[in-house]
Backbone as a printed PyTorch tensor [residue, N CA C, xyz], in Angstrom:
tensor([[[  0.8380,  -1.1800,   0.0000],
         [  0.0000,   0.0000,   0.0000],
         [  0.8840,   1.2450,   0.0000]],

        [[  0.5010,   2.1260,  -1.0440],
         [  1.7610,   3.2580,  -1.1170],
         [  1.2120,   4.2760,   0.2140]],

        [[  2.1450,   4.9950,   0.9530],
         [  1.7860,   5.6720,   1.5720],
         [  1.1330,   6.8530,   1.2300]],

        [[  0.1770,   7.9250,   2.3650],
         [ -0.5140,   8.8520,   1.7020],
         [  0.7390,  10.0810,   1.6540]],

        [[  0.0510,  10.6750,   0.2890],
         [  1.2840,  11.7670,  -0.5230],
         [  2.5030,  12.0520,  -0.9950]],

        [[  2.5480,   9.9770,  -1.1260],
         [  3.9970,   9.9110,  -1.7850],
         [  4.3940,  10.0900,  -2.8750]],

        [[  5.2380,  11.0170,  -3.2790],
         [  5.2710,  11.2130,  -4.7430],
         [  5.5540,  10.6050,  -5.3780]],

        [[  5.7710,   8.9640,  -5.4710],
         [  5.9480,   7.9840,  -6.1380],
         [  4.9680,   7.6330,  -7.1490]],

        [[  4.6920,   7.3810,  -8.1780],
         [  3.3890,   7.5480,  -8.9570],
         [  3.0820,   6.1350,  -9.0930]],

        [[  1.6560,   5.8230,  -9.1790],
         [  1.3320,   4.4410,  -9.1360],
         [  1.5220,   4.0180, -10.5390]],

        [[  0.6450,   2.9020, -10.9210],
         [  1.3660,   2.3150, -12.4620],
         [  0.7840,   3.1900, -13.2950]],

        [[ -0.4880,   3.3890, -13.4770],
         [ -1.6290,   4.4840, -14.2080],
         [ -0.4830,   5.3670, -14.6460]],

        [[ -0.4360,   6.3710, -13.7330],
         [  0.2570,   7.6500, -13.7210],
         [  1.3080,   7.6820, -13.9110]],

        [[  2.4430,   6.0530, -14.1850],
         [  4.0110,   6.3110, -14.7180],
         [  3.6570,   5.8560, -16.2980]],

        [[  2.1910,   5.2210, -16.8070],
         [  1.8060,   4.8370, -17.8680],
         [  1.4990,   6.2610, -18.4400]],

        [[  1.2700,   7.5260, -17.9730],
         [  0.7110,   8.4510, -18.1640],
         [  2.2530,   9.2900, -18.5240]],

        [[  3.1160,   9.2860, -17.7270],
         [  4.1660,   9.9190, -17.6750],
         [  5.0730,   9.2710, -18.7690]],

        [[  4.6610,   7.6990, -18.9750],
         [  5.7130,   7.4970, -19.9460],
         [  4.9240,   7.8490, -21.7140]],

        [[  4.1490,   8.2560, -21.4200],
         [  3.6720,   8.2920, -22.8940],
         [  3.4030,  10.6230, -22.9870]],

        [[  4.2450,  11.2210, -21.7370],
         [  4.0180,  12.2680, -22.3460],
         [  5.5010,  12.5800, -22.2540]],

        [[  6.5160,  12.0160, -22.0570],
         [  8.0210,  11.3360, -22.1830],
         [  7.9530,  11.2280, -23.5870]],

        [[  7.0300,  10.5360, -24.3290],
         [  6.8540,   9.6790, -25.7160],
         [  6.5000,  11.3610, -26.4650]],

        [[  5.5110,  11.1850, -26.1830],
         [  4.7050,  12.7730, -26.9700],
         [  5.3310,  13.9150, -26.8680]],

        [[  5.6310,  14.4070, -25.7550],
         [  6.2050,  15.8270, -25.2660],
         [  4.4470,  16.1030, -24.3890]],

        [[  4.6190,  17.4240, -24.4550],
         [  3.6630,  18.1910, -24.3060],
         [  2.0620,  17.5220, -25.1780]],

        [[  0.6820,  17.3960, -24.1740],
         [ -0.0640,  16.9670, -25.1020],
         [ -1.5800,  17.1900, -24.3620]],

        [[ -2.3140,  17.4640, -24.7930],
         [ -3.8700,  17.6000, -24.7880],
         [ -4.3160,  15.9490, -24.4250]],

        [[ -5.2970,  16.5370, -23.5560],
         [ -5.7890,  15.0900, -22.7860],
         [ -6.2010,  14.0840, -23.7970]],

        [[ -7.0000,  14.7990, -24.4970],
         [ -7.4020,  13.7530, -25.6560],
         [ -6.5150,  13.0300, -26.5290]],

        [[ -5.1000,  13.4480, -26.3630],
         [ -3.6520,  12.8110, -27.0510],
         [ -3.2770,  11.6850, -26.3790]],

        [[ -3.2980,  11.9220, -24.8380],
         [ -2.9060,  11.0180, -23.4710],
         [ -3.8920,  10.4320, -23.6590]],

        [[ -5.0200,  10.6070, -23.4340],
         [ -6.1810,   9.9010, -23.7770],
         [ -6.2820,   8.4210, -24.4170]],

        [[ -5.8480,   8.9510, -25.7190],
         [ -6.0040,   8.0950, -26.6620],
         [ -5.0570,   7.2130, -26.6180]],

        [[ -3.9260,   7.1490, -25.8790],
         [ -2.7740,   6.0620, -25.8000],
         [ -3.3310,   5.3780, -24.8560]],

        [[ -3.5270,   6.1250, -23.2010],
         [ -3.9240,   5.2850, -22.1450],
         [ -4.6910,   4.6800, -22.8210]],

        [[ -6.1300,   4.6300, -23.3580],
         [ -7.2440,   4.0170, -23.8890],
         [ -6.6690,   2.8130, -24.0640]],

        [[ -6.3490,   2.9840, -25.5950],
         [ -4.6160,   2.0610, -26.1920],
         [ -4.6570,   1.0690, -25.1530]],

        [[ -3.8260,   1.3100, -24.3600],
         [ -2.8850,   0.3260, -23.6970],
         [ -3.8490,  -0.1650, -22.5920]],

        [[ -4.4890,   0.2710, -21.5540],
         [ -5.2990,   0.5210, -20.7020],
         [ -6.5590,   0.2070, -20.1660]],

        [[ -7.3630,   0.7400, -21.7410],
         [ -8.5140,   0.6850, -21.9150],
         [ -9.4460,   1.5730, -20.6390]],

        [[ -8.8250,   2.8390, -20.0550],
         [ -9.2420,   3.7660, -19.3830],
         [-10.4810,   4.1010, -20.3230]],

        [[-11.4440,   5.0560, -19.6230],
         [-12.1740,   6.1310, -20.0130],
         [-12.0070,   7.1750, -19.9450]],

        [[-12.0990,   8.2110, -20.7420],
         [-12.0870,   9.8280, -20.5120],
         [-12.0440,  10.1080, -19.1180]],

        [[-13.1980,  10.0370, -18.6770],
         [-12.8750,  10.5230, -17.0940],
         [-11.8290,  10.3350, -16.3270]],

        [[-11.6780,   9.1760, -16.5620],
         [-10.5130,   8.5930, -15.6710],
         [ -9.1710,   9.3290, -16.1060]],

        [[ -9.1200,   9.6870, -17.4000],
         [ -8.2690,  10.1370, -17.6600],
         [ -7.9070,  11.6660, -16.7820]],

        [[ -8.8270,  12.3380, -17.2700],
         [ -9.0370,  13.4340, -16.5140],
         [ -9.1480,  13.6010, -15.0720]],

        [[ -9.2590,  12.5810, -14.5460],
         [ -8.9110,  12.7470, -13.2010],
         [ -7.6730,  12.5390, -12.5480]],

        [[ -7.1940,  11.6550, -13.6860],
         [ -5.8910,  11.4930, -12.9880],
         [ -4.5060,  11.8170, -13.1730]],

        [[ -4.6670,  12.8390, -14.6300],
         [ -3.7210,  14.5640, -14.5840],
         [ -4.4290,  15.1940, -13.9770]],

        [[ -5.7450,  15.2730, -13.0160],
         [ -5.9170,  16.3360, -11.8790],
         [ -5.2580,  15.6650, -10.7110]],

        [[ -4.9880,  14.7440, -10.3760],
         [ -3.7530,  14.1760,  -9.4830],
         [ -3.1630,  14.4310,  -9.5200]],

        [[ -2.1430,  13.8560, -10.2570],
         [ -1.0350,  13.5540, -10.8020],
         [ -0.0180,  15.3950, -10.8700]],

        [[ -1.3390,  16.5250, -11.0570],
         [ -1.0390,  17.6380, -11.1430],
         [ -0.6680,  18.5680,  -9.9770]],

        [[ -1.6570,  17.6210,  -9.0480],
         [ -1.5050,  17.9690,  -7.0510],
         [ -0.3980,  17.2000,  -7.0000]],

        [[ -0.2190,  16.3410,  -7.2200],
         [  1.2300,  15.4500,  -6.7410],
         [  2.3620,  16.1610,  -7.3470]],

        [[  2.1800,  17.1370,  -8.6530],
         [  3.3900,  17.7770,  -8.8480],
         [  4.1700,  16.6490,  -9.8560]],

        [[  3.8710,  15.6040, -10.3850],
         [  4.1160,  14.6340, -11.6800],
         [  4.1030,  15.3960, -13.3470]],

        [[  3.0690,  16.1150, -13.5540],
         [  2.5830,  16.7950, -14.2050],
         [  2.6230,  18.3390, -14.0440]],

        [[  2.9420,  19.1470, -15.1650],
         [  2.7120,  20.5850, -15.2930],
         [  1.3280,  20.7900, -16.5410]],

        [[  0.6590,  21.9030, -16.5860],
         [ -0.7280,  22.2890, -17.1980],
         [ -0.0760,  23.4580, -17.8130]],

        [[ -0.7320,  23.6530, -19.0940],
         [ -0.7570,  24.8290, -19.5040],
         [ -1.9270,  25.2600, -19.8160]],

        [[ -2.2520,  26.2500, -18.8170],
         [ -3.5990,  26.5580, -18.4050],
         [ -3.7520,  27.8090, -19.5470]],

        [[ -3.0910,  28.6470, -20.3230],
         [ -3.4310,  29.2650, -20.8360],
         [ -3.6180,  28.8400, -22.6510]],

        [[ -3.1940,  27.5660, -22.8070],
         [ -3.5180,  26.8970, -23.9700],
         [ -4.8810,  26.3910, -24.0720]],

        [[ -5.6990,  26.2960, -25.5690],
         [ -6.8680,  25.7070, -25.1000],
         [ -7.3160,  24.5900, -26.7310]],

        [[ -6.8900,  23.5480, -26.4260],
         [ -7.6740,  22.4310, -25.1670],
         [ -5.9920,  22.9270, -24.0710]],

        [[ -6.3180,  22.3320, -22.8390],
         [ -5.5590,  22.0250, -22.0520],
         [ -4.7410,  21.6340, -22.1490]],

        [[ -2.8500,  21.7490, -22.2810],
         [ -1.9220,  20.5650, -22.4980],
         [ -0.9450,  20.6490, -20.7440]],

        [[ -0.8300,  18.9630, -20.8060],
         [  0.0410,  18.5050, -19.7780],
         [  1.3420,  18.3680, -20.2890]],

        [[  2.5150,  18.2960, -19.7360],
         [  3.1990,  17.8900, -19.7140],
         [  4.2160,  17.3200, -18.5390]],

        [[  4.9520,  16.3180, -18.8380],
         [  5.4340,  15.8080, -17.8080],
         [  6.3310,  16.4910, -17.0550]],

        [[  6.8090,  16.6350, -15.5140],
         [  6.6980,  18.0420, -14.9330],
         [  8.6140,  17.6410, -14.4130]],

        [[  9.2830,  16.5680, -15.0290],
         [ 10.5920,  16.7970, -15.1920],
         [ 11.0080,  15.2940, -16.1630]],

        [[ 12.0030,  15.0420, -16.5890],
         [ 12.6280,  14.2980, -17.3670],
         [ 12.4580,  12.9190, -16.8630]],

        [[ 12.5280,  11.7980, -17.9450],
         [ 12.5480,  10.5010, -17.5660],
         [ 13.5450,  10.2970, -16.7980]],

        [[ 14.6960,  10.7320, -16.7440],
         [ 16.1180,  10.7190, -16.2400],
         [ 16.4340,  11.2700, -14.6850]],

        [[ 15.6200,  12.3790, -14.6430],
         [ 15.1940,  12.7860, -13.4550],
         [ 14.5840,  12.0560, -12.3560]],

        [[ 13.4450,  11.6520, -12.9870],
         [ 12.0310,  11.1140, -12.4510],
         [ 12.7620,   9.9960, -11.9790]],

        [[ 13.4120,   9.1350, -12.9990],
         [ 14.2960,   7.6890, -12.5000],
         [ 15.0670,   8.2580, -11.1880]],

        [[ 15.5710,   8.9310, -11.1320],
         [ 16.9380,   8.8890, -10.2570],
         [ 16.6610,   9.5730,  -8.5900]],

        [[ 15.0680,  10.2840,  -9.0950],
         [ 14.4010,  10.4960,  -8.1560],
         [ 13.4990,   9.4570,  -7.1160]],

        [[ 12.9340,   8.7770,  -7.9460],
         [ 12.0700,   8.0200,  -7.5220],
         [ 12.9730,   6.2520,  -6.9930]],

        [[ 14.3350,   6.0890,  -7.8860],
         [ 15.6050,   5.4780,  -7.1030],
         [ 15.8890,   5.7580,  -5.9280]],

        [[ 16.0300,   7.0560,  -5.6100],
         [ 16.4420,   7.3990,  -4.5510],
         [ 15.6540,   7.0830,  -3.5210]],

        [[ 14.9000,   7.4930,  -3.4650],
         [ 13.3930,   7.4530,  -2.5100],
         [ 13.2790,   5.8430,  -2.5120]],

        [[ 13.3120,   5.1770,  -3.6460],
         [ 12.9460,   3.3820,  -3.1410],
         [ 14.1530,   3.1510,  -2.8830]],

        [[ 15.7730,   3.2250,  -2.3040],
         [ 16.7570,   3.0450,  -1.6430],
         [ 16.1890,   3.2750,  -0.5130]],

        [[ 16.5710,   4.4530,   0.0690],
         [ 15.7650,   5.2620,   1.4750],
         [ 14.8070,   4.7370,   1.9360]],

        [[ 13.7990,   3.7990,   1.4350],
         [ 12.4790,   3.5080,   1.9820],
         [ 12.9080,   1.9550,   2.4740]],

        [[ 13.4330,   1.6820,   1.3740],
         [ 13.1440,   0.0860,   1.1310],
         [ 14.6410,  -0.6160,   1.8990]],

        [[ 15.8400,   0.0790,   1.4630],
         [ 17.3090,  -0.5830,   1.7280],
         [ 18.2670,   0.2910,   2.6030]],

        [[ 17.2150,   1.4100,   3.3250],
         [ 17.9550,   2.1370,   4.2210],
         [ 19.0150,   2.9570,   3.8630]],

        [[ 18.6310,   3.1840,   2.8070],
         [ 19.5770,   4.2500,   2.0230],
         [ 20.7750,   3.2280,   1.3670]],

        [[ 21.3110,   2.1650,   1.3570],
         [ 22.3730,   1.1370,   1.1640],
         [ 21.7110,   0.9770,  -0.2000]],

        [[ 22.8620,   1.6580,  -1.4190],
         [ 22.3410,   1.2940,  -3.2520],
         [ 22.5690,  -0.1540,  -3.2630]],

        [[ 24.1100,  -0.2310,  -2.3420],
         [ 24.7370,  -1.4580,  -2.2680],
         [ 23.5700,  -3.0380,  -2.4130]],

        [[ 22.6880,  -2.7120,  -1.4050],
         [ 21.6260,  -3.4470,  -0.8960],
         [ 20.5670,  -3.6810,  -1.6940]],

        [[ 20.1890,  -2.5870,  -2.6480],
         [ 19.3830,  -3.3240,  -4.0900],
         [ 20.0520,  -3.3990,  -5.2620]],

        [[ 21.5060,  -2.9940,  -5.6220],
         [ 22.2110,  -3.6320,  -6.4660],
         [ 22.2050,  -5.3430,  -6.0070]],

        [[ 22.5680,  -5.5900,  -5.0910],
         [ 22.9480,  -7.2500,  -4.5380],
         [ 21.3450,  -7.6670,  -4.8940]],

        [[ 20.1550,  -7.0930,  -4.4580],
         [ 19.0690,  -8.0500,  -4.4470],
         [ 18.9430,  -8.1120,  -5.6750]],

        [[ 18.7590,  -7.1460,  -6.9650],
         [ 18.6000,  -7.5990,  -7.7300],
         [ 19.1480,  -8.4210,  -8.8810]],

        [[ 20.1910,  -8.5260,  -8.4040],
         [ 21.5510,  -9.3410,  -8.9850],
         [ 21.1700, -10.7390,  -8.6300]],

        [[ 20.6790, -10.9490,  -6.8520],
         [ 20.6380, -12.1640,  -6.6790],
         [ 19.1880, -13.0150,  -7.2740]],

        [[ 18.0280, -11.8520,  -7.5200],
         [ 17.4650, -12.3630,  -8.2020],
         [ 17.2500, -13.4660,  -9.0490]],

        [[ 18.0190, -13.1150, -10.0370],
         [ 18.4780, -14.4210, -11.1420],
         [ 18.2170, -13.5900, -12.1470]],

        [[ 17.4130, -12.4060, -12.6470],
         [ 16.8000, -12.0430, -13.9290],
         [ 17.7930, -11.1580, -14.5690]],

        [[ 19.3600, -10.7500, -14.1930],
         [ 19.8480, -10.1630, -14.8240],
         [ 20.7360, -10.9500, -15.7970]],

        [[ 20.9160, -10.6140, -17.1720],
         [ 21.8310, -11.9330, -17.9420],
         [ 23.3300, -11.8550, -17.9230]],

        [[ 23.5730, -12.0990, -18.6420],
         [ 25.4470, -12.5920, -18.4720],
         [ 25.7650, -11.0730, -18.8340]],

        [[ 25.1670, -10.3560, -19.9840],
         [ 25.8530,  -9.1840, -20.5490],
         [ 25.4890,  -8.3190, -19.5310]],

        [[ 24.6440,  -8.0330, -18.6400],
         [ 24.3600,  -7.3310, -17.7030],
         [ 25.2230,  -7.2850, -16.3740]],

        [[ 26.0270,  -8.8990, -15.8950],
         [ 26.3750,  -8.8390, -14.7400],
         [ 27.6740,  -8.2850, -15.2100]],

        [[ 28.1310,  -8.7460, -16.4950],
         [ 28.8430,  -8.5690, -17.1050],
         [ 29.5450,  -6.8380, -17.0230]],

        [[ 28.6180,  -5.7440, -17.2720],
         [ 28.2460,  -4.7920, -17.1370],
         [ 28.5890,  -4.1060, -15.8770]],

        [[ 27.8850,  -4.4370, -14.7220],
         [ 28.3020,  -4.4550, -13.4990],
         [ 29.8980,  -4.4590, -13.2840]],

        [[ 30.3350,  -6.0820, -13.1870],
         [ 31.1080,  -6.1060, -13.0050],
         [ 31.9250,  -5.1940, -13.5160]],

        [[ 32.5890,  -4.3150, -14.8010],
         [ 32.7550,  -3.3940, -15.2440],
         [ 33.0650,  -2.2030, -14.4960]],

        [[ 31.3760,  -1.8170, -14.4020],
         [ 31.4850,  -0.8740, -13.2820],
         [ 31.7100,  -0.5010, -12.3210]],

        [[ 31.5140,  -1.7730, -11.8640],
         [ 32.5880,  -2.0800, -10.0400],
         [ 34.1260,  -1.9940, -10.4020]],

        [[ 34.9990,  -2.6440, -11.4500],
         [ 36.2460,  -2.5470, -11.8250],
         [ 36.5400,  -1.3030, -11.6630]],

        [[ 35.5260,  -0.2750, -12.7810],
         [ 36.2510,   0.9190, -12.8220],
         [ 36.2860,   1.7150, -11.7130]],

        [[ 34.8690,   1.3720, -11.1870],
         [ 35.0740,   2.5500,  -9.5200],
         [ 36.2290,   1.7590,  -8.4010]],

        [[ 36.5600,   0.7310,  -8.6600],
         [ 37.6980,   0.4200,  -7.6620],
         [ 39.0020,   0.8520,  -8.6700]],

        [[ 39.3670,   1.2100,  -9.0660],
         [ 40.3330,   1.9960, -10.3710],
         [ 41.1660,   0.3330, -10.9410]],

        [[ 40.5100,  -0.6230, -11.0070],
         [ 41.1530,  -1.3780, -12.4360],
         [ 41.1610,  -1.2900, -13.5080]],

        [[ 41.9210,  -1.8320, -14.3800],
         [ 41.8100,  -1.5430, -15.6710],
         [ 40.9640,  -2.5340, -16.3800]]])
């Protein structure tokens, strides 16, 4: 259960964010029509939940455009490294260390991935 006023966005609303990531800037009826798409939302729903999503600060409005356009209210790159942070801190006590290892031990990462890692651990310990 997400806590109340976490700015973490539920699936809806990162489905929402990743398709105005996709679009840029866009009129509900643009968002609309993808959520629909993928979703199978209704209008309303739509509309209610860039009026969320807009209190949560996920979303920016341009209220002086008309129809209405949203856009997503910082970068995919951002949003990732934000919302990383916050599930470290919540979940692994701030330790990256601690969900790098879980998801490693997982099993779902492949050879070119640990591969990868490993890499990156080389270079931050300065090997060649």
């Amino acid at each position: 259960m997400r806590e109340l006023g976490s700015s973490q966005p539920t699936a809806v609303e990162l489905e929402i964010l990743r398709i105005l990531w996709e679009l840029g800037p866009s009129p509900v009826r643009g968002i609309h029509a993808r959520l629909a798409q993928a979703k199978g939302t209704n209008y309303s729903t739509t509309v209610k939940m860039l009026s969320v999503m807009l209190a949560k600060g996920l979303v920016k409005r341009d209220d002086a455009a008309s129809p209405l356009v949203y856009r997503a209210a910082m970068s995919r790159d951002k949003a990732a490294k934000k919302f990383l942070n916050e599930l470290i801190e919540k979940v692994y006590e701030g330790s990256a260390m601690s969900l790098v290892l879980h998801a490693l031990a997982g099993g779902k990462a492949s050879k070119a991935q640990i591969d990868e890692a490993r890499k990156l651990l080389d270079e931050m310990e300065g090997k060649p």
